[in-house]
N, CA, C and O of each residue as an XYZ file, in Angstrom:
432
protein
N      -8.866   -139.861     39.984
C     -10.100   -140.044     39.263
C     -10.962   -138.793     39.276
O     -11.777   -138.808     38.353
N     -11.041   -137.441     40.244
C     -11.536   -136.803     40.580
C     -10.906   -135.459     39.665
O     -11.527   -134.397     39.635
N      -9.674   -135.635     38.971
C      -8.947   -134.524     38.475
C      -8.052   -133.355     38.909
O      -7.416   -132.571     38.205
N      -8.212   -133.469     40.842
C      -8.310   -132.800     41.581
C      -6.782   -131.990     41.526
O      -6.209   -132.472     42.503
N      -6.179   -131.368     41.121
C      -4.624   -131.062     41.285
C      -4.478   -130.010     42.178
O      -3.455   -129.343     42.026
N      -5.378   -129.626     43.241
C      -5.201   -128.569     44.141
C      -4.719   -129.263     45.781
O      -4.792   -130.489     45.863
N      -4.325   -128.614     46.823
C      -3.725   -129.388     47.989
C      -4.922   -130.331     48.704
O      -6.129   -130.312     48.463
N      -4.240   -131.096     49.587
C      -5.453   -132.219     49.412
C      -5.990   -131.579     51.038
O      -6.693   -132.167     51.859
N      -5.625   -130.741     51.100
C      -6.400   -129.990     52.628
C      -7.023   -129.113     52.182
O      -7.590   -128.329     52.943
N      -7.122   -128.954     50.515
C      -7.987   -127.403     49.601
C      -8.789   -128.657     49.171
O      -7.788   -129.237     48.748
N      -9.490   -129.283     49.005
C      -9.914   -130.649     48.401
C     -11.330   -130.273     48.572
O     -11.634   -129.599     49.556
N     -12.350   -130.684     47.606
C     -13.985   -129.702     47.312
C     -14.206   -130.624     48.472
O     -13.445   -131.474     48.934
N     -15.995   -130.103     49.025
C     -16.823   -130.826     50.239
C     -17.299   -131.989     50.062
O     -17.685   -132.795     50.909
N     -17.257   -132.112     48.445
C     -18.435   -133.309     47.799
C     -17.159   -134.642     48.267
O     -17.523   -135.679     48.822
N     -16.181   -134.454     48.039
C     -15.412   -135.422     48.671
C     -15.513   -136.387     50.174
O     -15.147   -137.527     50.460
N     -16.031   -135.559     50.744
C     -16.607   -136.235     52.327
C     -17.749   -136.993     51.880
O     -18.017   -138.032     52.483
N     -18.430   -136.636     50.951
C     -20.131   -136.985     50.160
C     -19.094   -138.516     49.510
O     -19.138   -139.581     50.126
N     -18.293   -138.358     48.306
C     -17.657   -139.877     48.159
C     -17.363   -140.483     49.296
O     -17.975   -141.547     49.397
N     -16.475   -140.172     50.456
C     -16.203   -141.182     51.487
C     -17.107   -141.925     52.066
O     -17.033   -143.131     52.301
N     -18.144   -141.050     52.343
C     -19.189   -141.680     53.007
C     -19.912   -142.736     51.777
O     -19.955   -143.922     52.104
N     -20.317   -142.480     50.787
C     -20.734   -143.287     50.271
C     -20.008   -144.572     49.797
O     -20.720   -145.567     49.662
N     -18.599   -144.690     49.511
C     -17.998   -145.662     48.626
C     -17.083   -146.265     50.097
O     -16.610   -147.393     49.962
N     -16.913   -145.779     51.028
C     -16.841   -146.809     52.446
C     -17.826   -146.534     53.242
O     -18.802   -147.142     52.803
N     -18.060   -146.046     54.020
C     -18.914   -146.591     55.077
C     -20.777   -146.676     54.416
O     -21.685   -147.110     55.125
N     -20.905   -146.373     53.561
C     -22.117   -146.920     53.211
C     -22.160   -148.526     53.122
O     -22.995   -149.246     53.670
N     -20.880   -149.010     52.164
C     -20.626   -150.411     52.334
C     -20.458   -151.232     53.323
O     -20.785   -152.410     53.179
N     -19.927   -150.782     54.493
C     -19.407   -151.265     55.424
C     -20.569   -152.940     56.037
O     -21.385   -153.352     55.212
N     -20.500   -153.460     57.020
C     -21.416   -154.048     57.323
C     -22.583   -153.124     58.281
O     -22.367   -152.066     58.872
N     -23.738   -153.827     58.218
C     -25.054   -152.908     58.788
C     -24.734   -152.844     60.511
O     -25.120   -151.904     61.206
N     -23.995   -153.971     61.021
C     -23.738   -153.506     62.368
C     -22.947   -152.356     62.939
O     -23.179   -151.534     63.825
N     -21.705   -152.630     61.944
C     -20.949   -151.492     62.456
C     -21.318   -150.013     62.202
O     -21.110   -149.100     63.001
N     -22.026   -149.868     60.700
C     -22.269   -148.543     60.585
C     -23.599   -148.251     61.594
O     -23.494   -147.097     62.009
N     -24.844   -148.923     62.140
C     -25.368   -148.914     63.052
C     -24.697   -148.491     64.378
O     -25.079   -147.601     65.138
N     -23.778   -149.182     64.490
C     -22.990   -148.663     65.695
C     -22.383   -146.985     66.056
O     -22.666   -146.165     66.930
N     -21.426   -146.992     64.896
C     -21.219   -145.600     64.643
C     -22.589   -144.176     64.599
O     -22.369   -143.014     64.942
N     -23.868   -144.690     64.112
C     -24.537   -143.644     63.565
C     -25.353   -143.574     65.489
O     -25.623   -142.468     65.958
N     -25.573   -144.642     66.173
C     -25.938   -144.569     67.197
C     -24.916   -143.989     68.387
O     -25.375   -143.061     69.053
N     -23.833   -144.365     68.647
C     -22.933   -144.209     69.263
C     -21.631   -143.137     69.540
O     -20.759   -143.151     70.409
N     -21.899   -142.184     68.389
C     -21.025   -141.504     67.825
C     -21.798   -139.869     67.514
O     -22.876   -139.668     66.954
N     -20.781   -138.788     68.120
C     -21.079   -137.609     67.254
C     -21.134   -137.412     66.189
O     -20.190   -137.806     65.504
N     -22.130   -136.792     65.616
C     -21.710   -136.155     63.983
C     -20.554   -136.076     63.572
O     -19.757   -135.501     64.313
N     -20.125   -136.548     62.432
C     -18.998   -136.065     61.913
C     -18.638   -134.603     62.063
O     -19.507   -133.738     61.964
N     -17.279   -134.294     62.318
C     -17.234   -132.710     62.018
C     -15.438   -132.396     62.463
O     -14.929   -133.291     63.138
N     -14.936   -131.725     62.261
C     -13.641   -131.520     62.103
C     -13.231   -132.055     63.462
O     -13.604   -131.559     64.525
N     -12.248   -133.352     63.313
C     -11.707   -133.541     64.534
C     -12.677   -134.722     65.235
O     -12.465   -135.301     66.301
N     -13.530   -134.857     64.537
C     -14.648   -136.040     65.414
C     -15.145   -136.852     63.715
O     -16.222   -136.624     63.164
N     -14.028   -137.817     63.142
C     -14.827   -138.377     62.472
C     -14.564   -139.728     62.988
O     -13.750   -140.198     63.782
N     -15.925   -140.391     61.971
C     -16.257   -141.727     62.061
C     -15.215   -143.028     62.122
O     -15.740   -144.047     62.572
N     -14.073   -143.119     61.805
C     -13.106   -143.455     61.822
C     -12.642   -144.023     62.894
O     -12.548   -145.195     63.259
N     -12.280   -142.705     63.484
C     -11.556   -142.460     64.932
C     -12.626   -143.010     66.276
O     -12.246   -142.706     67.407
N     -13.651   -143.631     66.170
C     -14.479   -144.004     66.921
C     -14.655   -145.472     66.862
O     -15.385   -146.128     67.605
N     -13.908   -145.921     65.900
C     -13.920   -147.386     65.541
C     -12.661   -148.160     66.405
O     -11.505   -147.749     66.314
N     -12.979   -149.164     67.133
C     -11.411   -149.688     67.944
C     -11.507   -151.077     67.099
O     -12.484   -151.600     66.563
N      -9.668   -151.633     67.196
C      -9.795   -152.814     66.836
C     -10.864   -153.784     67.235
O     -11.258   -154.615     66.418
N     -11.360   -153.722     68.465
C     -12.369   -154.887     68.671
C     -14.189   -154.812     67.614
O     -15.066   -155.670     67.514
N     -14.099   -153.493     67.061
C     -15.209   -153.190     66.583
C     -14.995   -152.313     65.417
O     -14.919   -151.097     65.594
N     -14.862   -152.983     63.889
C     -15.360   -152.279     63.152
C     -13.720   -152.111     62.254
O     -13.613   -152.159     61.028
N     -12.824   -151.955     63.015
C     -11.697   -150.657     62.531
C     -11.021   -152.390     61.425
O     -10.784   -152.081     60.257
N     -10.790   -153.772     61.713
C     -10.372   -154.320     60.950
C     -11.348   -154.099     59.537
O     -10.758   -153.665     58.547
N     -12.398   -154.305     59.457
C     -13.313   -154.145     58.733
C     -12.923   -153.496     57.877
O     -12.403   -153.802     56.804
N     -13.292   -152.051     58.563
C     -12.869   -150.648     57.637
C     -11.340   -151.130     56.494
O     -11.191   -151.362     55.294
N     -10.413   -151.085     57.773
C      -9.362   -151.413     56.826
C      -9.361   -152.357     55.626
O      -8.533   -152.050     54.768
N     -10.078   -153.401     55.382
C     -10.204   -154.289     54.433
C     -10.759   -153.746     53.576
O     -10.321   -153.585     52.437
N     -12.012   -153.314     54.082
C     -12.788   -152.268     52.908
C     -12.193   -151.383     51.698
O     -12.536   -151.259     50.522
N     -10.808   -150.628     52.734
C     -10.504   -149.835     52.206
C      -9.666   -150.382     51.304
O      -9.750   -149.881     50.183
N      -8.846   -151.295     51.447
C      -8.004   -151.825     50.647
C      -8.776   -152.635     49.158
O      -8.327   -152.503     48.020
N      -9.736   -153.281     49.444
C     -10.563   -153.131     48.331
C     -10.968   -152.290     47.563
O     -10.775   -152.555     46.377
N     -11.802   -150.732     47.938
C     -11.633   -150.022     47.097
C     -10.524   -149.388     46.368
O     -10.736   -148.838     45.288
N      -9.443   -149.431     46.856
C      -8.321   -149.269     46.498
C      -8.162   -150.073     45.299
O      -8.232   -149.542     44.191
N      -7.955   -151.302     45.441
C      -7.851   -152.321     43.882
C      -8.808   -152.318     43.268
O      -8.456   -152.618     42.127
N     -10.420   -152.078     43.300
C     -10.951   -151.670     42.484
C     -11.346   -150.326     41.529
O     -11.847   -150.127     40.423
N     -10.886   -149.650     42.484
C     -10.530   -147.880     41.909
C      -9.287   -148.016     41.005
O      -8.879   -147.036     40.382
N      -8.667   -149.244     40.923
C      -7.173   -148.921     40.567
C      -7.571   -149.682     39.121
O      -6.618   -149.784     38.349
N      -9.169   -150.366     38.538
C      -9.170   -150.851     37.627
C     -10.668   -149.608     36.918
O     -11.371   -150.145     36.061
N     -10.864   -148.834     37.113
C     -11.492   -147.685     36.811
C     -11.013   -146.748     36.044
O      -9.791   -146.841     35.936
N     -11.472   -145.891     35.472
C     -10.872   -145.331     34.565
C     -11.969   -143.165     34.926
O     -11.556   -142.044     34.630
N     -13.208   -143.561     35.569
C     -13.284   -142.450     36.236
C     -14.009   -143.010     37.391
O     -13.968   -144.208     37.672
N     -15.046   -141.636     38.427
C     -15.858   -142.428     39.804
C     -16.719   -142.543     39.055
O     -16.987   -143.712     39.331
N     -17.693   -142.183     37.989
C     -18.842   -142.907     37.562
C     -18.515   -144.651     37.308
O     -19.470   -145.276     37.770
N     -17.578   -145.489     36.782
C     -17.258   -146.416     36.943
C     -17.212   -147.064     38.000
O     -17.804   -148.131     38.160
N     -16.353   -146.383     39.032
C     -15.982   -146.954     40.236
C     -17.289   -147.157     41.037
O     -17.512   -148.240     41.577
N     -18.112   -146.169     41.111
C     -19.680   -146.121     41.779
C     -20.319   -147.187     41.532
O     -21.006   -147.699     42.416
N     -20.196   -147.888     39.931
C     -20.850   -148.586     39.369
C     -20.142   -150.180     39.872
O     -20.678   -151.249     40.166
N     -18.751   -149.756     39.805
C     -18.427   -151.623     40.003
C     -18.490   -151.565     41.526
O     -18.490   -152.763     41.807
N     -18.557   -150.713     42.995
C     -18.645   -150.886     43.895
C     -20.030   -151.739     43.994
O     -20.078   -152.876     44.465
N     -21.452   -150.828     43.340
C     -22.633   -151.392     43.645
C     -22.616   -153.023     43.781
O     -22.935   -153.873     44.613
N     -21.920   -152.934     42.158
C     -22.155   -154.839     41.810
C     -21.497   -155.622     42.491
O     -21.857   -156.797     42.558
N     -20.318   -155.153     43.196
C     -19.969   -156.034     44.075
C     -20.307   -156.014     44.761
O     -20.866   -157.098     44.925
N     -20.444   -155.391     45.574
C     -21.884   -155.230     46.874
C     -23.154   -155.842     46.732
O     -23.878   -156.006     47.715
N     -23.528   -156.238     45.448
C     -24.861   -156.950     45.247
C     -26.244   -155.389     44.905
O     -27.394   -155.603     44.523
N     -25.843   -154.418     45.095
C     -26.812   -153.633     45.057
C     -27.575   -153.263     43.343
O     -26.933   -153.373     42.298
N     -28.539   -152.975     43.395
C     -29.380   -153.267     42.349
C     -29.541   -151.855     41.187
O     -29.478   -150.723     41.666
N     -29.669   -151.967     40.250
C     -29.344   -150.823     39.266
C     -31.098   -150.556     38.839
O     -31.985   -151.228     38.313
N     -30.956   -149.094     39.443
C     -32.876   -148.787     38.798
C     -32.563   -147.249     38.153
O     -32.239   -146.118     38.516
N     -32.871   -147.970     37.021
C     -33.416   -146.513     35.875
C     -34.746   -145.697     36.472
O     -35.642   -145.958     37.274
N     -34.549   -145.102     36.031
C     -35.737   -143.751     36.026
C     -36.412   -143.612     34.941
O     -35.655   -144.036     34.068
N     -37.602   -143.198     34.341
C     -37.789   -142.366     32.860
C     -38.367   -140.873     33.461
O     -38.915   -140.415     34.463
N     -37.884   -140.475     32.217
C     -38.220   -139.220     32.564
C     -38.934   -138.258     31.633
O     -38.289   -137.316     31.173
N     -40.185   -138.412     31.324
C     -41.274   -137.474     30.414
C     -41.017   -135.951     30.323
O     -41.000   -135.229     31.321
N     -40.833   -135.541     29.146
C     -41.057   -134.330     28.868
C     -41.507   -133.690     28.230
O     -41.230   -133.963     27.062
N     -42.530   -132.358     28.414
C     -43.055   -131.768     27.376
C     -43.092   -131.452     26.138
O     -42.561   -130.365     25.910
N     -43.648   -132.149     24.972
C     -42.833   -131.411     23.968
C     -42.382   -130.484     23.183
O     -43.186   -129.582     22.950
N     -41.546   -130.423     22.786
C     -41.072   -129.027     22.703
C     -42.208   -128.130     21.197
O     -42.863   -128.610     20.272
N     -41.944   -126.730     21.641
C     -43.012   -126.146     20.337
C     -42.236   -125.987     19.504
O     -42.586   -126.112     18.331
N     -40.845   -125.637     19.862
C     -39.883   -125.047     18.344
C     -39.015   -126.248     18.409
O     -38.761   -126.850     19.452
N     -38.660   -126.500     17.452
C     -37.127   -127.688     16.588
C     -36.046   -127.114     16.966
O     -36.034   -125.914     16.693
N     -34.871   -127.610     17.636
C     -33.768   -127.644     18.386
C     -32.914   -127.514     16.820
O     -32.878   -128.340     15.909
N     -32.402   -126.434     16.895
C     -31.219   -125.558     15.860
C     -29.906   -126.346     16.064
O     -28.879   -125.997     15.481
């Protein structure tokens, strides 16, 4: 969905920016509470993941993930996918407006 055809260890930063948002933002509020209290910063070799044990969190994750999985798999780019994660999640869609000066010269 990302277009990405370079090695997936060459893979851009904004990608850690999707993970975090499209799983563990979803996750439930305890566990990611847990992690953000309990846990180092993310950083090479110390992620959020790896801090999760079966008794806490790690079945979770896995379900999660397998969901986004079948719903990424009915998407067609991530602006979509962003969008059907929210609604299933229940989260709420707010527009913006946005005023602008008007212009002095007519757009050629």
């Amino acid at each position: 969905m990302t277009n990405w055809k370079g090695s997936v260890t060459q893979r851009p930063k904004y990608w850690g920016h999707l993970v975090r948002e499209l799983v563990y933002e979803y996750l439930d509020a305890d566990v990611i509470e847990r992690l953000k209290t309990n846990v180092p910063q993310p950083r090479h070799g110390r992620n959020w993941h790896q801090w999760l044990s079966s008794q806490y969190g790690l079945r979770k994750l896995l379900e999660h993930i397998w969901m986004l999985i079948g719903i990424s798999k009915t998407c067609l780019n991530m602006a979509e996918l962003k969008q059907r994660m929210a609604e299933h999640f229940g989260r709420m869609l707010v527009n913006y407006m946005l005023y602008l000066p008007p212009m002095s010269e007519p757009i050629k």
